[in-house]
GUBALO-909106 format. One record per residue (C-alpha): residue number from 1; residue in three letters; x, y negated, z negated. Coordinates in pm, 1 decimal. Example, Ala and Ser with C-alpha at 12.3 -4.5 7.8 and 13.67 -1.06 7.14 Angstrom:
BEGIN
nukol lumdo u v w
1 ALA 1230.0 450.0 -780.0 $
2 SER 1367.0 106.0 -714.0 $
# end
This chain:
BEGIN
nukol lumdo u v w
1 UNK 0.0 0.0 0.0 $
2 UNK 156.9 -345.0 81.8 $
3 UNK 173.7 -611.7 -110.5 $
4 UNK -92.2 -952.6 -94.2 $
5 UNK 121.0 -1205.6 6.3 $
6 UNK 122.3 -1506.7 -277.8 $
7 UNK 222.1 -1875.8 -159.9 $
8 UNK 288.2 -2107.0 -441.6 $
9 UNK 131.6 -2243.1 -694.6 $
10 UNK 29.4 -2570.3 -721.1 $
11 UNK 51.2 -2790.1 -1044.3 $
12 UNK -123.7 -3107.2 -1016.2 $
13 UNK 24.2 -3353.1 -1338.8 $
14 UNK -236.0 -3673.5 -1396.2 $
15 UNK -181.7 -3984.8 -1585.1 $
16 UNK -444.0 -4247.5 -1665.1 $
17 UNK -265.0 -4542.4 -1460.1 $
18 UNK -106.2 -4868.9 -1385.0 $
19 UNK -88.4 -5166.7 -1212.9 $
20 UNK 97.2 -5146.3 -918.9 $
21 UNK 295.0 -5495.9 -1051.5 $
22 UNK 238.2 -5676.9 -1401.7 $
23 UNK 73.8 -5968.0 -1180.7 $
24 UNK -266.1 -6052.1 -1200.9 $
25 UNK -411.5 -5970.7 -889.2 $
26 UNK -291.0 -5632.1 -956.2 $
27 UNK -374.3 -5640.1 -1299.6 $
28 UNK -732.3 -5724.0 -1216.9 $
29 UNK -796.1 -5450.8 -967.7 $
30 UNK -655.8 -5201.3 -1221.7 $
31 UNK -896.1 -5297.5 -1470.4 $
32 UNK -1170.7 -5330.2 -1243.5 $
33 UNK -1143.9 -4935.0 -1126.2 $
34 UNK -1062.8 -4789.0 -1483.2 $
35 UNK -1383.6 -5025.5 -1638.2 $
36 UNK -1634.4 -4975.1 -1399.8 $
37 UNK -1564.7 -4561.0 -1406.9 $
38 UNK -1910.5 -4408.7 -1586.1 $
39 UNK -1708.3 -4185.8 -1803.5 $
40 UNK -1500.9 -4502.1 -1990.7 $
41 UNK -1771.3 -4729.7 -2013.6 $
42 UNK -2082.4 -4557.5 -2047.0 $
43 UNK -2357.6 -4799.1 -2059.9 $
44 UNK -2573.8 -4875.8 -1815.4 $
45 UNK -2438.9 -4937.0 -1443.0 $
46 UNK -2562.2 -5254.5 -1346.4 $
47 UNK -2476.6 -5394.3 -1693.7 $
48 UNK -2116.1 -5220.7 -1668.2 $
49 UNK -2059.8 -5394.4 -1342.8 $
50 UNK -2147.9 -5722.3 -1452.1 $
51 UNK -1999.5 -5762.7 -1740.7 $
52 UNK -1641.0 -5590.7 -1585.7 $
53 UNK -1656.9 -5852.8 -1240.5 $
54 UNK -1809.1 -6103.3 -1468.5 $
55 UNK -1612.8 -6133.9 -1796.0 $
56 UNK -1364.1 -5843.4 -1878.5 $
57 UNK -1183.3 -5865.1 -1582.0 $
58 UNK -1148.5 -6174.7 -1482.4 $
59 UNK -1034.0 -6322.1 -1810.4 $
60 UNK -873.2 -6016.1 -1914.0 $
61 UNK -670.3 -5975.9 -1642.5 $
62 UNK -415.2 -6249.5 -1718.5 $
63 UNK -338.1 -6220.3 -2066.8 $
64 UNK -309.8 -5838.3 -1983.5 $
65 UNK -104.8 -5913.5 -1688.3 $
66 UNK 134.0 -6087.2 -1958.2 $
67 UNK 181.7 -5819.1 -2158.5 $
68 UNK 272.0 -5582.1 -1877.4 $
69 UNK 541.1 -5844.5 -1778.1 $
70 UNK 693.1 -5762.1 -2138.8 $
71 UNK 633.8 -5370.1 -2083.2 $
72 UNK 792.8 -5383.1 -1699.1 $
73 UNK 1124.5 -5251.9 -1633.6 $
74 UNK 1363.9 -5226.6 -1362.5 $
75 UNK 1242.5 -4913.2 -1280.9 $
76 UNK 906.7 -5039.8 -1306.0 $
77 UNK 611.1 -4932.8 -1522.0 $
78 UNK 698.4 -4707.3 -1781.1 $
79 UNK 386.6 -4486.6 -1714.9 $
80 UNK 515.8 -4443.7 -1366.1 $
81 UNK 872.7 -4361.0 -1390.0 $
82 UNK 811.6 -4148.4 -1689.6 $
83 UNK 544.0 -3959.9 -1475.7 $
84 UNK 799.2 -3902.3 -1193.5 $
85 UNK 1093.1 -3779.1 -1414.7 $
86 UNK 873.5 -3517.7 -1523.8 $
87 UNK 730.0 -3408.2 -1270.6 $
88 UNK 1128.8 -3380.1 -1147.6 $
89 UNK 1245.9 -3181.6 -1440.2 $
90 UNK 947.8 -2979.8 -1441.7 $
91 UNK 986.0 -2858.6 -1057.7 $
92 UNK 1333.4 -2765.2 -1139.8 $
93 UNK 1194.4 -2598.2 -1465.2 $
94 UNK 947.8 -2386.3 -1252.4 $
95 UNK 1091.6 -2289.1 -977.1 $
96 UNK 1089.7 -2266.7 -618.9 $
97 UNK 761.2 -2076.7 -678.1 $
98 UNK 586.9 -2365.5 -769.6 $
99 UNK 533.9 -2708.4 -638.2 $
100 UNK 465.4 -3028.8 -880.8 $
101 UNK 249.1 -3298.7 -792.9 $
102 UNK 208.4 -3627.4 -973.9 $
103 UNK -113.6 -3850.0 -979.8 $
104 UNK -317.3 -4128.3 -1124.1 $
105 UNK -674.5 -4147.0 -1215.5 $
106 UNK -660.8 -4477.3 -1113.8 $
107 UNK -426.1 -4645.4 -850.8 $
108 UNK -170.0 -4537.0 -696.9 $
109 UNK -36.5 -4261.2 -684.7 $
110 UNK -415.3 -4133.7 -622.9 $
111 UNK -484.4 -3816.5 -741.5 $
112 UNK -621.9 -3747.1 -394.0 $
113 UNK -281.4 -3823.9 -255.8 $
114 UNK -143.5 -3561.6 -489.1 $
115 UNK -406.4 -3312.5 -382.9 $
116 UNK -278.6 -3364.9 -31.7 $
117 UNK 64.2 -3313.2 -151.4 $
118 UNK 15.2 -2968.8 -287.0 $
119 UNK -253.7 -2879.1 30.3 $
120 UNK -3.5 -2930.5 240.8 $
121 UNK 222.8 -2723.7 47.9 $
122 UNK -102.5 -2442.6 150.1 $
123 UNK -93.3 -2334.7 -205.8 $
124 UNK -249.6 -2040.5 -321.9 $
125 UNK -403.9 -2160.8 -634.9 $
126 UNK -379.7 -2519.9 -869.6 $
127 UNK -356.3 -2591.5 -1234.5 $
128 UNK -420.7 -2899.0 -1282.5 $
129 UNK -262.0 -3026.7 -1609.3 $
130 UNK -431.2 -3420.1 -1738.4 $
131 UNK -169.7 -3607.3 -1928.6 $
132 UNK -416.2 -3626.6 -2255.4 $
133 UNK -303.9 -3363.4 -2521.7 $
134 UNK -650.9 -3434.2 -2687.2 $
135 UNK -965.4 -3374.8 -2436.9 $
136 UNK -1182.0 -3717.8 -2437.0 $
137 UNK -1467.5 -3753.1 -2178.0 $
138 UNK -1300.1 -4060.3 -2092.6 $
139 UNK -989.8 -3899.3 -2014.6 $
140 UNK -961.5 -3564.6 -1911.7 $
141 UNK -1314.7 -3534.9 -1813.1 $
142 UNK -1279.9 -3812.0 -1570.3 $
143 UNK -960.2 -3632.8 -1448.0 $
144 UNK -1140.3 -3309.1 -1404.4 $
145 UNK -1489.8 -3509.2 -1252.4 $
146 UNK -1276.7 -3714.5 -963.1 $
147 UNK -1057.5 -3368.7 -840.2 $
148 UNK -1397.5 -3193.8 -822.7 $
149 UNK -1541.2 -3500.5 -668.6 $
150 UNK -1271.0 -3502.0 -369.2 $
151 UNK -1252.1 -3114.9 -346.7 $
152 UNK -1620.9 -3040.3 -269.0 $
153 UNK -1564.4 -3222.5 86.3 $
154 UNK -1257.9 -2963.6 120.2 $
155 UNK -1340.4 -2667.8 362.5 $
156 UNK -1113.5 -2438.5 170.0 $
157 UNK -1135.0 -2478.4 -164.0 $
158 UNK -827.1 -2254.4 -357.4 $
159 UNK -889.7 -2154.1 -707.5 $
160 UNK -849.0 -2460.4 -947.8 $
161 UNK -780.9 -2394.1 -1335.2 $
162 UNK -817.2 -2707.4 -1535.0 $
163 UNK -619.8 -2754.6 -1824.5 $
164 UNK -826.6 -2932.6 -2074.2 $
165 UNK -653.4 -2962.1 -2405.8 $
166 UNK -333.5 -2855.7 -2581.6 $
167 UNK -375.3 -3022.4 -2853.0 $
168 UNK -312.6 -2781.6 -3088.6 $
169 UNK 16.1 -2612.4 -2852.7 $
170 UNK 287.8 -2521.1 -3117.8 $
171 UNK 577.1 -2653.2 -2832.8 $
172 UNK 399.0 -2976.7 -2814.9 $
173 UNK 351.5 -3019.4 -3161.2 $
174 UNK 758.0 -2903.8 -3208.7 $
175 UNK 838.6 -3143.0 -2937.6 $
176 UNK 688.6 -3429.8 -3113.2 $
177 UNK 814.5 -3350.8 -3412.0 $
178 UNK 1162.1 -3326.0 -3353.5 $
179 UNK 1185.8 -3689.5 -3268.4 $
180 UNK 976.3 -3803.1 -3569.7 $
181 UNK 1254.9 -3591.3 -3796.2 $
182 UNK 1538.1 -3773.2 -3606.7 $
183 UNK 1373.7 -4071.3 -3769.0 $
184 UNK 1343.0 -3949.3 -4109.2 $
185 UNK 1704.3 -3824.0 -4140.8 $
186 UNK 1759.0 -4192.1 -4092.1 $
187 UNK 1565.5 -4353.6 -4313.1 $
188 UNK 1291.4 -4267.2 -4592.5 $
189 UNK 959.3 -4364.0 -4524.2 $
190 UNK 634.0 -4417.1 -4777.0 $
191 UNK 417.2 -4313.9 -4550.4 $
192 UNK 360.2 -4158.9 -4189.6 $
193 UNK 76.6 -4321.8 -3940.3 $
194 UNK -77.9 -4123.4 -3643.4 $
195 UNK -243.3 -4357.9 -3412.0 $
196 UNK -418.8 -4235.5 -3089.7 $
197 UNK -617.3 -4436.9 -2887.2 $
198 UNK -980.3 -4472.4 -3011.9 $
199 UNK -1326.7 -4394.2 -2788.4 $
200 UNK -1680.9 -4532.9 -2886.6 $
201 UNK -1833.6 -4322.9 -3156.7 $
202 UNK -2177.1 -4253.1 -2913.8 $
203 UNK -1882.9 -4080.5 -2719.6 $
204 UNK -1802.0 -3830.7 -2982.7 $
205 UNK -2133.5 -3782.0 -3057.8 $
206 UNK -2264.1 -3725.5 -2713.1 $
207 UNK -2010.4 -3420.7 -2672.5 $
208 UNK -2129.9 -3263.9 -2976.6 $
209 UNK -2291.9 -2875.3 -2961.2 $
210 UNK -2592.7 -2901.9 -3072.8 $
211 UNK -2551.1 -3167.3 -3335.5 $
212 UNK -2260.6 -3003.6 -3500.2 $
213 UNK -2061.2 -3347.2 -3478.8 $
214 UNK -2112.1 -3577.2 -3809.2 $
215 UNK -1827.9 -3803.0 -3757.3 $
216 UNK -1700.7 -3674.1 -4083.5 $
217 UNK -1564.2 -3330.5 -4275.2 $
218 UNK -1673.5 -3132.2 -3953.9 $
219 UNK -1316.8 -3276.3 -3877.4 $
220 UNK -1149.7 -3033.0 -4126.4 $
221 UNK -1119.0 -2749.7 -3946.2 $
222 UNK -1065.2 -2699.2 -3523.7 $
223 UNK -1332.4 -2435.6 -3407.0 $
224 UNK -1520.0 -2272.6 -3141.6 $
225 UNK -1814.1 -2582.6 -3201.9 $
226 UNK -1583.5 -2866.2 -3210.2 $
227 UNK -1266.5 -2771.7 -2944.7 $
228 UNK -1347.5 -3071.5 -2690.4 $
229 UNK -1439.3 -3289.9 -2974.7 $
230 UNK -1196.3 -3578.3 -2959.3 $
231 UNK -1156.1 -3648.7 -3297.0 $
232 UNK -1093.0 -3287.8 -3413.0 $
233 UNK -848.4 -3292.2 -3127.2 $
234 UNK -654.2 -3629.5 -3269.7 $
235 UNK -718.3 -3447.6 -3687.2 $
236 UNK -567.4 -3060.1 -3546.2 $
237 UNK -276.5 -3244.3 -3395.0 $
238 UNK -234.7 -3445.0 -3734.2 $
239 UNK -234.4 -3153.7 -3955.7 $
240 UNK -6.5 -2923.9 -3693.8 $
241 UNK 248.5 -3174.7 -3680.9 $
242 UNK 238.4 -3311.9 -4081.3 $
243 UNK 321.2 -2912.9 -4129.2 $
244 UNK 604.5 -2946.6 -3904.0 $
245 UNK 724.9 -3256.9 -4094.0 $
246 UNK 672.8 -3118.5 -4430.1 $
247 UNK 419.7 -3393.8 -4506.5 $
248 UNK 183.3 -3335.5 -4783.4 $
249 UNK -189.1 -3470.0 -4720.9 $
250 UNK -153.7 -3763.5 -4935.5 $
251 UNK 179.2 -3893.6 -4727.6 $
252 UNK -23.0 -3936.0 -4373.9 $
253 UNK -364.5 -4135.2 -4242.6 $
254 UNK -502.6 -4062.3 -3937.1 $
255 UNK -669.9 -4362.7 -3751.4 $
256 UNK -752.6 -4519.9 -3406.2 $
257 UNK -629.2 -4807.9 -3247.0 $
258 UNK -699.3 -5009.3 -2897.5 $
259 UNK -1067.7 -5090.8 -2960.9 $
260 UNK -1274.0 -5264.4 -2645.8 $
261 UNK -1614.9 -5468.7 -2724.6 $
262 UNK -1820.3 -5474.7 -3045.5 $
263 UNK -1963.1 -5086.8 -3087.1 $
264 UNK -1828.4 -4867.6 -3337.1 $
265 UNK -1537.3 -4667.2 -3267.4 $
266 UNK -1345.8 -4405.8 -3410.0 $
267 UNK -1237.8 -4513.2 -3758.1 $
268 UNK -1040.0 -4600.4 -3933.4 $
269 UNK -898.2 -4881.2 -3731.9 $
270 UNK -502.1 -4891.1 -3720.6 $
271 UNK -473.7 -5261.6 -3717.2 $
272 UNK -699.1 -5269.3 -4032.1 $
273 UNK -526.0 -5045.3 -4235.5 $
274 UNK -192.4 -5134.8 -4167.0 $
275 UNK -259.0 -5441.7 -4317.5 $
276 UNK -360.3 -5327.2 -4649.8 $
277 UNK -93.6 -5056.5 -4710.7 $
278 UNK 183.3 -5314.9 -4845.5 $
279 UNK -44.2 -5456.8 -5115.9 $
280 UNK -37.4 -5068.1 -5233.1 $
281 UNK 339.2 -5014.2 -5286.0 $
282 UNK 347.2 -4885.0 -4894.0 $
283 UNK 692.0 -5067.8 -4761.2 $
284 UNK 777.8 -4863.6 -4497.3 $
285 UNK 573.6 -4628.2 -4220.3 $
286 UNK 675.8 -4435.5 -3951.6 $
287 UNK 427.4 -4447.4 -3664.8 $
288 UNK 322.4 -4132.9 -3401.0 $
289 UNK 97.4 -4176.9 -3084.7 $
290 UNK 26.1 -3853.2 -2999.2 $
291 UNK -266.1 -3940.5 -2750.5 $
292 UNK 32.6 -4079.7 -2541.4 $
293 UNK 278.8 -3827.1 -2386.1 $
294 UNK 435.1 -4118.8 -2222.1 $
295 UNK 510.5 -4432.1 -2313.0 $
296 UNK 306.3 -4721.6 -2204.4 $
297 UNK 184.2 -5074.0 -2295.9 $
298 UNK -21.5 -4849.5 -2581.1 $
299 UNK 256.3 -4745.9 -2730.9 $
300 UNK 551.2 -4979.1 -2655.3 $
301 UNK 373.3 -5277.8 -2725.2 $
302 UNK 57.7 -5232.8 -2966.0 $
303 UNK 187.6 -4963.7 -3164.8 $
304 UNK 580.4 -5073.1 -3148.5 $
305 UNK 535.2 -5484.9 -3153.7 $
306 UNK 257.4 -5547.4 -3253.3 $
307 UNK 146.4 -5338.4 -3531.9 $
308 UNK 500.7 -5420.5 -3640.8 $
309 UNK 428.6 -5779.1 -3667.3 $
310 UNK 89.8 -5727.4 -3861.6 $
311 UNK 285.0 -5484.5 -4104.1 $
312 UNK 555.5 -5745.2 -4174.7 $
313 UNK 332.2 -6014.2 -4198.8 $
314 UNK 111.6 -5822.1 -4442.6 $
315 UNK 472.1 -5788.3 -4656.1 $
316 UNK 557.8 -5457.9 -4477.2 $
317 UNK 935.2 -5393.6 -4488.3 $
318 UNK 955.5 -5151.6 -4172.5 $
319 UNK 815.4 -5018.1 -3882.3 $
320 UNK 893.3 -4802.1 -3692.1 $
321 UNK 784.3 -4645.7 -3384.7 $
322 UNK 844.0 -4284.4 -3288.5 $
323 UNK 878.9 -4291.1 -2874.1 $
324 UNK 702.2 -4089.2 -2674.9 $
325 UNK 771.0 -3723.9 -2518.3 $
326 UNK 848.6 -3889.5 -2161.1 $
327 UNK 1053.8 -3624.2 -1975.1 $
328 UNK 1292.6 -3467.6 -2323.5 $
329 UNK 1371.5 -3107.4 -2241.6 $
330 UNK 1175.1 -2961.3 -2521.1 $
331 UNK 904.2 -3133.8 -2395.4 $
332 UNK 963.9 -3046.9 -2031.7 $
333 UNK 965.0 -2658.3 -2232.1 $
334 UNK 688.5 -2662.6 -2364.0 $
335 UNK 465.6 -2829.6 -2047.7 $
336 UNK 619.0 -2500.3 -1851.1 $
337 UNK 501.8 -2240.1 -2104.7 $
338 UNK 142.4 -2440.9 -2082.4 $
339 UNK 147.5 -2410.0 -1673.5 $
340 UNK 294.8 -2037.5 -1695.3 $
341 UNK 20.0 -1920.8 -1963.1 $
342 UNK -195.4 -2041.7 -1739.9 $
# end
């Protein structure tokens, strides 16, 4: 009997997205396709478009556009280059066997570019792996929703397997970790922050099964009822990587940060708490993002600048920022033992 002839396997990598420059043009029409997609602002459409044409974007666009000129290196934007170098060291990690393919959910480059990329290629299957450790419909959902989107018009359609959360992956979690213990061999820090971005409650709550979601102690443990849950996502990845650290409970808080418009989000606010924690002996913090496996304007400059500033002003002594995976090797290791188990 002879054997079926295999081509290679496709893995599609996807990051949220940036501006093509830190001008405002470009800034503008970046905000204006990640604000007006249904799955990040889920109200209703005609009041989503007019209030993202009508007052986010237009006089959000150049104060953002200012902070991306801080962010902006001479390689570019740091969500960008980032991408590339792993989707580099991750080819080489794989193998000829595989081919790697690097896309935005919004801007360039398009995921549908990407999917090109690997059709060409005539692969025999894709994984497609979203950039979001944690699965948020607002992330990884609109991932999944635009590749299905652009498939369907495909004649041949090969077998997709979607990757949607590894939040809870011991060589992620060990990947992170070993660059938060480079920090604490350094220094001693009172206390240790985890900050991911935050998502509207209603969000949480409209992913729940069958009403299991309370916003509250349902948190405690990661389950069958609660896996795409956000916030059991951000509180598993907490507790996995506060074991790896040798953190007690009482040495870490959990809490969200980058907040847009007046609903309730996920709480407790980042900004909000930083500010009380020198009033209660709390001098130094060392600060995680793990929402971000790459760092970005979220990271380098809310989380590392400005958060900083708040602390210090509230009569913080230190803090400090843990960077982002980006391409490190044990990162790059543990991405390749996802795609392989997969």
């Amino acid at each position: 009997m002879s054997k079926k002839a295999i081509g290679k396997i496709g893995v599609l990598l996807v990051n949220l997205g940036t501006p093509d420059t830190p001008q405002t043009p470009d800034v503008r029409k970046y905000l204006r396709e990640f604000l007006l997609d249904k799955r990040v602002m889920d109200i209703n459409p005609v009041g989503r478009y007019a209030l993202v044409n009508g007052i986010i974007a237009p006089f959000r666009a150049p104060k953002s556009a200012k902070v991306y000129q801080q962010l902006w290196t001479d390689r570019g934007s740091p969500l960008m280059f980032h991408g590339r170098d792993l989707q580099a060291k991750l080819q080489t990690a794989l193998g000829k066997d595989y081919h790697v393919a690097f896309g935005m959910r919004y801007q360039s480059p398009s995921i549908n570019s990407a999917l090109e990329e690997l059709r060409e290629q005539s692969v025999d299957r894709i994984i497609v792996v979203p950039l979001f450790p944690q699965y948020a419909a607002a992330t990884t959902g609109s991932v999944h929703d635009k590749i299905m989107e652009i498939v369907r018009d495909w004649w041949i359609i090969p077998s997709i397997n979607f990757i949607s959360s590894y939040c809870d992956d011991p060589g992620f979690i060990k990947a992170f970790a070993e660059l938060g213990k480079k920090y604490m061999a350094e220094d001693e820090y009172d206390h240790v922050v985890f900050s991911y971005h935050g998502v509207p409650e209603r969000q949480v709550l409209k992913g729940s099964d069958h009403g299991y979601c309370k916003l509250g102690s349902c948190c405690n443990s990661y389950n069958k009822r609660n896996k795409y849950c956000y916030r059991a996502s951000c509180f598993v990845t907490s507790r996995l990587l506060a074991a790896e650290l040798g953190l007690r409970e009482d040495q870490y808080t959990v809490a969200f940060q980058s907040r847009l418009l007046s609903d309730p989000w996920l709480q407790p606010y980042t900004d909000d708490l930083l500010k009380t924690m020198p009033a209660k002996g709390i001098k130094k913090v060392l600060a995680f993002s793990p929402a971000f496996v790459a760092d970005c304007l979220e990271t380098t400059i809310e989380v590392g600048e400005e958060f900083k500033e708040m602390f210090e002003h509230a009569g913080g002594e230190k803090w400090q920022l843990v960077e982002s995976l980006n391409s490190n090797d044990s990162w790059i290791e543990a991405l390749k033992d996802i795609v392989l188990e997969n």
